[in-house]
Backbone as numpy.savetxt, mean C-alpha at the origin, in Angstrom:
# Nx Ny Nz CAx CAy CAz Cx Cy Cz
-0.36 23.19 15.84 -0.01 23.26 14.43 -1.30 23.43 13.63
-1.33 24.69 12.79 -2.70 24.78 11.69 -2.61 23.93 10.80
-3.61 23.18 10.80 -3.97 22.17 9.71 -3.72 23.07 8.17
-4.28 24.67 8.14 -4.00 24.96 6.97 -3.00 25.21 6.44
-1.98 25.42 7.06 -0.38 25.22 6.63 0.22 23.98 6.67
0.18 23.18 7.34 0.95 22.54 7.58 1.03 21.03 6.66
1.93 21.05 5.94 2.22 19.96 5.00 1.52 18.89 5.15
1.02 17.44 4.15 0.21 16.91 4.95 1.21 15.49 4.77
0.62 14.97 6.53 2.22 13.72 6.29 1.31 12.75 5.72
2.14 11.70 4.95 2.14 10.53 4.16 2.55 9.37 4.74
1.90 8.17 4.92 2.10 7.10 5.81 1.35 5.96 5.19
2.21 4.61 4.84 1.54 3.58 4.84 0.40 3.06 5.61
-0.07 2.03 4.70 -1.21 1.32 5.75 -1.00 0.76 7.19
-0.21 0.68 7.42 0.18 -0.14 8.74 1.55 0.74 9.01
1.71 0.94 10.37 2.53 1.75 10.95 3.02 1.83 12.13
4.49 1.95 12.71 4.45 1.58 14.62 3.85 3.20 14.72
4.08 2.99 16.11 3.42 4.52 16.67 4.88 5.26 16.44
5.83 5.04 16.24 6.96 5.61 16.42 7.30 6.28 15.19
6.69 6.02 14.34 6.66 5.71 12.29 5.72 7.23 12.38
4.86 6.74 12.58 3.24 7.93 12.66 3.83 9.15 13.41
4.54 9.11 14.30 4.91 10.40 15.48 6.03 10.74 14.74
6.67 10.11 13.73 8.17 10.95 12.87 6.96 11.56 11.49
5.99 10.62 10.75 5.51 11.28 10.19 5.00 12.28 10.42
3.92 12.31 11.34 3.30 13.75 11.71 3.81 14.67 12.29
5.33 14.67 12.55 6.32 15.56 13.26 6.11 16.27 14.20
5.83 15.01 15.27 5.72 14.81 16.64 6.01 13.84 17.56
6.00 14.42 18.80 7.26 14.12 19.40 6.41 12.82 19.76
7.06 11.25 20.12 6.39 10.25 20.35 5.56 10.69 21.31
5.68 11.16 22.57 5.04 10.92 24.00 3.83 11.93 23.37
3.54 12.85 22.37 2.26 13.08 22.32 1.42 12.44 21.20
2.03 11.47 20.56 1.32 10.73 20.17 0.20 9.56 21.26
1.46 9.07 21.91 1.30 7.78 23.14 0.03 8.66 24.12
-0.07 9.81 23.87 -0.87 10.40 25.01 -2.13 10.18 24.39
-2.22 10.55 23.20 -3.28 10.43 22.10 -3.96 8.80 22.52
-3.25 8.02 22.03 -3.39 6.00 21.83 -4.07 5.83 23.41
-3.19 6.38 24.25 -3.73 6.10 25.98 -4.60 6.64 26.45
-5.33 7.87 26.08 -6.61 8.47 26.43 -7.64 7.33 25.53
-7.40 7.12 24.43 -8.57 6.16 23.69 -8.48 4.34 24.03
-7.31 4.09 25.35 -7.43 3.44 26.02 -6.74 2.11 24.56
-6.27 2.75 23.86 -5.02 1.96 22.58 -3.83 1.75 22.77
-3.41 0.43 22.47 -1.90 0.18 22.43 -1.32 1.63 22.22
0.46 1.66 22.76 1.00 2.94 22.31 2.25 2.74 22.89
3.03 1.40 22.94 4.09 1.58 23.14 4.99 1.74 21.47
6.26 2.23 21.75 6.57 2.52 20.03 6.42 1.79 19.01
6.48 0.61 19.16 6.73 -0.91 18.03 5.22 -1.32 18.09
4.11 -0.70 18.78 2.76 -1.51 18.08 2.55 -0.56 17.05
2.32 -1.89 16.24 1.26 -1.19 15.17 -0.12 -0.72 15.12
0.20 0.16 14.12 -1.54 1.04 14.05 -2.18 0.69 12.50
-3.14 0.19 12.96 -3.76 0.00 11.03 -4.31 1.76 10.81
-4.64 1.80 9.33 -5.65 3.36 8.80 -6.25 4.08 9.78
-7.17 3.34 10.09 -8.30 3.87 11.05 -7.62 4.73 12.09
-7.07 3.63 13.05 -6.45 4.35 13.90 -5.59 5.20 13.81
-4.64 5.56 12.95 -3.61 6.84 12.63 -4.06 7.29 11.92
-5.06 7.44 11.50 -6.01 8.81 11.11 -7.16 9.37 12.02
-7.09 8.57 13.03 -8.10 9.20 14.27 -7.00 10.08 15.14
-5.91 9.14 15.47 -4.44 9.98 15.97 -4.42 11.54 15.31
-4.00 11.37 14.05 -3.72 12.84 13.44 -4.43 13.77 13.45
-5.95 13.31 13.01 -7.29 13.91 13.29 -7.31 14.79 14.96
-7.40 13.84 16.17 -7.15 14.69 17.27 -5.85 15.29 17.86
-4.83 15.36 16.96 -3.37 16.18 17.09 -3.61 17.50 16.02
-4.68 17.41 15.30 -4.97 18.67 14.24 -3.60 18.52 13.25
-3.13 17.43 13.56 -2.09 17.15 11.62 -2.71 16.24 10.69
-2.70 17.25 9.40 -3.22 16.70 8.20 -2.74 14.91 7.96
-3.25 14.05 7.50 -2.62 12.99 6.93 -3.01 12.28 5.72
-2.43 11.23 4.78 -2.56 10.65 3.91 -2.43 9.36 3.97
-2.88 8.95 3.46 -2.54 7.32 3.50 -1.99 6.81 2.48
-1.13 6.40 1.91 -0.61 5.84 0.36 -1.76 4.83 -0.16
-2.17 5.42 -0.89 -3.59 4.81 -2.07 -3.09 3.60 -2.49
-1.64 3.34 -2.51 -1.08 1.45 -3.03 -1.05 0.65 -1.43
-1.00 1.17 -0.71 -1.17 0.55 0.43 -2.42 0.47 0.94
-3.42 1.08 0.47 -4.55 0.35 1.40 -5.17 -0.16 -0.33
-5.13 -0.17 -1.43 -4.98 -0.56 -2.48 -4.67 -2.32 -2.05
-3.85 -2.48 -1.85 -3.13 -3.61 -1.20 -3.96 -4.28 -0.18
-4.51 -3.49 0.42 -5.29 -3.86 1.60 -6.02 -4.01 1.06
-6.84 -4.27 0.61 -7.83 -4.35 0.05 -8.53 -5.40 -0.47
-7.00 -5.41 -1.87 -6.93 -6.66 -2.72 -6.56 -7.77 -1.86
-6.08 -7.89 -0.72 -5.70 -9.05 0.29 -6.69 -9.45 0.70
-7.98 -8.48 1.61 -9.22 -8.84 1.95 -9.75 -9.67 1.15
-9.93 -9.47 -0.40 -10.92 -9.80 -1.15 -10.57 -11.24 -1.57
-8.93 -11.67 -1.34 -8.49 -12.51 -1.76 -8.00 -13.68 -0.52
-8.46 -13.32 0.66 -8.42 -14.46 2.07 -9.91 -14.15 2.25
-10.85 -13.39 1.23 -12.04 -13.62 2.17 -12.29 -13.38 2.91
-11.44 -11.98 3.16 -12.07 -11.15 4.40 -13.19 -10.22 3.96
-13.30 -9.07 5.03 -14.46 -8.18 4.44 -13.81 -6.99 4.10
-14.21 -6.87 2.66 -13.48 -5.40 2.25 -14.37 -4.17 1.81
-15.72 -4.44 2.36 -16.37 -3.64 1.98 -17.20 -3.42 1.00
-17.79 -1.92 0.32 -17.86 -1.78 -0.76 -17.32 -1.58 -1.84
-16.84 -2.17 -2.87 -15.72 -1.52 -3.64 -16.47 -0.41 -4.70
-17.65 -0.16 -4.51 -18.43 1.62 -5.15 -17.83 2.52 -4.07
-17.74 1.95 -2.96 -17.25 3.55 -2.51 -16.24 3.73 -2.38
-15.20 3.09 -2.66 -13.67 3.38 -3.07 -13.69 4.32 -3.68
-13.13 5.59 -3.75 -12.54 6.91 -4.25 -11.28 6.80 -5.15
-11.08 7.96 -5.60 -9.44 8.43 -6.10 -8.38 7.56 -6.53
-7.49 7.23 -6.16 -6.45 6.35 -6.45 -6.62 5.05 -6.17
-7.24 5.12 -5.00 -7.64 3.38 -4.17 -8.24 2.99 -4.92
-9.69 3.87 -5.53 -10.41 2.73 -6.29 -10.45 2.90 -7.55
-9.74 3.55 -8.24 -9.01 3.37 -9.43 -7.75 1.98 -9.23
-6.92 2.08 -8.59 -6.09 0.69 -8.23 -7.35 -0.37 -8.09
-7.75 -0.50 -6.90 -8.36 -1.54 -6.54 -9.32 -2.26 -7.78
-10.45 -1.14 -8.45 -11.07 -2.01 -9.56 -10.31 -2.03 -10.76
-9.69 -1.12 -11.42 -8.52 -1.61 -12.17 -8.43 -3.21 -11.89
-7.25 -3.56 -11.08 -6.92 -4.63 -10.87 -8.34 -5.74 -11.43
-9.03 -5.59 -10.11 -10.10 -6.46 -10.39 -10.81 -6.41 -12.37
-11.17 -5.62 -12.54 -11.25 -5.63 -13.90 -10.42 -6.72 -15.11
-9.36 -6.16 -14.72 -8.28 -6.69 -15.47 -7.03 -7.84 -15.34
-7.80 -8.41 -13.86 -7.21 -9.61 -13.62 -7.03 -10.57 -14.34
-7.21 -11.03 -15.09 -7.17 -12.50 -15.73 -5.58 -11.82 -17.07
-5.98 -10.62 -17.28 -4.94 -10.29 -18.17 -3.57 -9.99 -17.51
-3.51 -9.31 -16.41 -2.77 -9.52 -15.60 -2.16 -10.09 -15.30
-2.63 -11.64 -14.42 -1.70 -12.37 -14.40 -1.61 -13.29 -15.26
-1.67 -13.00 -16.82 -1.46 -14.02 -17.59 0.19 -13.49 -17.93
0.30 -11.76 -17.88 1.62 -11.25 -17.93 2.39 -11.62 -16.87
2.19 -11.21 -15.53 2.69 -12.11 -14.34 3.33 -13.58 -14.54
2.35 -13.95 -14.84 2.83 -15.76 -15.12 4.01 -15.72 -16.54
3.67 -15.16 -17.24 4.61 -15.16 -18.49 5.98 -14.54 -18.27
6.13 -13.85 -17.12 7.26 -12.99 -16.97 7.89 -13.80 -15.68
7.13 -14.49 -15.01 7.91 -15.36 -13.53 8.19 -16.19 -13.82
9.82 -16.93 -14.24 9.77 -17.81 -14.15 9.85 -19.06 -13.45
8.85 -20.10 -13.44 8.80 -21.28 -12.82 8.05 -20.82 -11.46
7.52 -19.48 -11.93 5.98 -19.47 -11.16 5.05 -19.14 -11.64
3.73 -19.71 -11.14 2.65 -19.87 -11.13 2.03 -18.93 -10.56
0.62 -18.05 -10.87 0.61 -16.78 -10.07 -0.01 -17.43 -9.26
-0.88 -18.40 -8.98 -1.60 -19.47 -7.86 -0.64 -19.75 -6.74
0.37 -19.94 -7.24 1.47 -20.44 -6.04 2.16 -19.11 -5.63
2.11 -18.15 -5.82 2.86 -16.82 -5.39 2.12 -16.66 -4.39
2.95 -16.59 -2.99 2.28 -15.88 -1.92 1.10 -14.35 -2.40
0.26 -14.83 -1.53 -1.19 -13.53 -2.11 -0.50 -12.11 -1.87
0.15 -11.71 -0.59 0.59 -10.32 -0.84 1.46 -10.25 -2.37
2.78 -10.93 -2.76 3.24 -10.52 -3.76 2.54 -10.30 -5.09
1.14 -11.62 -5.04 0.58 -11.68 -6.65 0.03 -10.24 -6.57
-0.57 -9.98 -5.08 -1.35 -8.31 -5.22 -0.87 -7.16 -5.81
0.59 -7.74 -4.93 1.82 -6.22 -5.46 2.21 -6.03 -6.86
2.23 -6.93 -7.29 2.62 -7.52 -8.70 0.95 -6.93 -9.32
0.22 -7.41 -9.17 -1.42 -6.76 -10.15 -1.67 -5.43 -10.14
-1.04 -4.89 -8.92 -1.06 -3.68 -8.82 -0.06 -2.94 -9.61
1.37 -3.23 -9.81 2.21 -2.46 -10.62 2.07 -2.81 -11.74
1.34 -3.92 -12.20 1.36 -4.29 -13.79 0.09 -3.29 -14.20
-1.22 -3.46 -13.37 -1.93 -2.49 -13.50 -1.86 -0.88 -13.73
-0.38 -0.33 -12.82 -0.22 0.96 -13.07 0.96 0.91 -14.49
1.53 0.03 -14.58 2.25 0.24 -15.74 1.43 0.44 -17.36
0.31 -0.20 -17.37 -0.40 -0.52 -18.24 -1.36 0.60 -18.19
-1.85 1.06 -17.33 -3.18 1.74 -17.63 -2.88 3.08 -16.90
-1.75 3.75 -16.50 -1.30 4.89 -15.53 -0.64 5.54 -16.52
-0.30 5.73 -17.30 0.94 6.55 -18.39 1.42 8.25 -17.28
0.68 8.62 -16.41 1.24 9.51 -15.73 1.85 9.27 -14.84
2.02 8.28 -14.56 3.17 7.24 -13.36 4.82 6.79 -13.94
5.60 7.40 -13.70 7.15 6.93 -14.54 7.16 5.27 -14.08
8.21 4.68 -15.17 7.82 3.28 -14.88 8.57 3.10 -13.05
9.83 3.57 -13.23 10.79 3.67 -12.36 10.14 3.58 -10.80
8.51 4.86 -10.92 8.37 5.24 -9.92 6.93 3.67 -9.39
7.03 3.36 -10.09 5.41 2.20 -10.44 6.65 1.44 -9.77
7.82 0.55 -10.09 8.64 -0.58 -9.84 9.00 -0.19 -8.16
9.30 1.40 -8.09 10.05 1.82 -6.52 9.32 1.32 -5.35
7.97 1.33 -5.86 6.64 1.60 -4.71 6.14 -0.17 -4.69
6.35 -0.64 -5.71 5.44 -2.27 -5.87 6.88 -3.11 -4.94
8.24 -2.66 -5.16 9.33 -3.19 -4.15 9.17 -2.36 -2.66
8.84 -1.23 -2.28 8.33 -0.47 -1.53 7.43 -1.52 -0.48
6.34 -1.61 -1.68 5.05 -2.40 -0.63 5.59 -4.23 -0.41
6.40 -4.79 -0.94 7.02 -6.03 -0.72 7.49 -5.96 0.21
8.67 -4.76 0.00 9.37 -5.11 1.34 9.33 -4.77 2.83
7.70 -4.08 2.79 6.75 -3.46 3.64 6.19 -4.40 4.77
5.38 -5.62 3.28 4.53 -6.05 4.23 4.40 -7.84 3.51
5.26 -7.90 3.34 5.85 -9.28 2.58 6.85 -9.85 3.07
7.54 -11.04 2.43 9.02 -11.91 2.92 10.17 -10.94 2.98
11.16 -11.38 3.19 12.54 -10.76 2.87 13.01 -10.94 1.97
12.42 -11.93 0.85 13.03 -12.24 -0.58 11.64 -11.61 -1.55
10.94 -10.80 -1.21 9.27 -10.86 -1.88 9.85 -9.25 -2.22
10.99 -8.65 -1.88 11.35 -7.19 -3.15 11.70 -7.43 -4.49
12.97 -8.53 -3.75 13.34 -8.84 -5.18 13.22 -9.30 -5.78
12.03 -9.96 -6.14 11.18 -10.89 -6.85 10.25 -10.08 -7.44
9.40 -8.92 -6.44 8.67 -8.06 -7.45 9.28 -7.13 -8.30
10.62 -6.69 -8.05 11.60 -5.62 -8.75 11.99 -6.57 -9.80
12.41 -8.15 -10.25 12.44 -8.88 -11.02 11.42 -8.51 -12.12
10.56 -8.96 -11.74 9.24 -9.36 -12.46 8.65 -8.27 -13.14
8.10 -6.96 -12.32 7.96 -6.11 -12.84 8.69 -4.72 -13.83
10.12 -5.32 -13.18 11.60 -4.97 -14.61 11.09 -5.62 -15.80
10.89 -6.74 -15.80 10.74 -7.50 -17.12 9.29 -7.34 -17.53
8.54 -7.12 -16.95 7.59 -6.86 -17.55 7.44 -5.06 -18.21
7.73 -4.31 -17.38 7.88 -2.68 -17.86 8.84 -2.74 -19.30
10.02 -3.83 -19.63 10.78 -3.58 -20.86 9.99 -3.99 -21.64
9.04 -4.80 -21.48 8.65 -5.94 -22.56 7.33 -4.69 -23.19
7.14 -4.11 -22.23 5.94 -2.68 -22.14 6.75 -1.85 -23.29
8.18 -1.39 -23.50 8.66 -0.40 -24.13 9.94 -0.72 -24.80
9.39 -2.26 -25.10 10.60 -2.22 -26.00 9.20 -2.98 -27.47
């Protein structure tokens, strides 16, 4: 497949191999061939972080993307368990427009967060949701080329991604009420 034609697939931060081989529209077993020459997990249900399904696509010659709110996300999680997230100067494009956004404008953030949850505390919100939540309040506020609709789809998107089973509808809550309070 020519990289110069060929559409480029789109894939969260985290992914089974089975996810990555429907995105890049290929057949699993040449993905698994890919993961097992580099001596990598590759049965269907492991997961692959960035790195690795962009080294995958890279030696299959299919284009890929990564969703900029998902490693966005990644990011803001590192910085917030104290992991290592790097440099945040060399964040690019969307990621680091999300990522310092947020950081910038945290304290205002979740002062809306907190004002819109009720009988939570953004301290007590599990860290993936407060992220998901800084992140869509961030694109609601400072994105005007983002429909609100499509800012709320993606912040319940990444909840119900890589969060609880009750952590969609809590960010689809929150960030409803906060987008009206935006335009009304």
């Amino acid at each position: 497949m020519s990289s110069d034609t060929a559409p480029i697939a789109s894939i969260p931060a985290r992914v089974t191999v089975e996810q990555l081989a429907a995105a890049l529209r290929l057949d699993l077993t040449e993905v698994q061939a890919v993961l097992e020459a580099r001596a990598e997990i590759s049965s269907p249900d492991d997961v692959l972080g960035p790195d690795l399904a962009m080294a995958v696509a890279r030696a299959l010659g299919v284009p890929l993307n990564i969703e900029a709110r998902d490693m966005a996300l990644e990011v803001l999680y590192q910085l917030e368990t104290g992991g290592e997230a790097g440099d945040l100067h060399d964040l690019k494009g969307r990621v680091g427009f999300l990522v310092n956004g947020v950081i910038g404008h945290k304290e205002e953030l979740d002062h809306e967060i907190e004002s819109a949850s009720e009988h939570w505390s953004v301290a007590r919100m599990p860290i993936l949701d407060r992220s998901i939540l800084r992140i869509g309040l961030f694109e609601l506020r400072h994105s005007k080329e983002t429909p609100t609709a499509v800012v709320v789809s993606e912040a319940v998107r990444l909840a119900q991604t890589y969060s609880t089973e009750r952590s969609g509808s809590f960010v689809n809550g929150v960030l409803a009420s906060l987008a009206r309070t935006a335009q009304g």
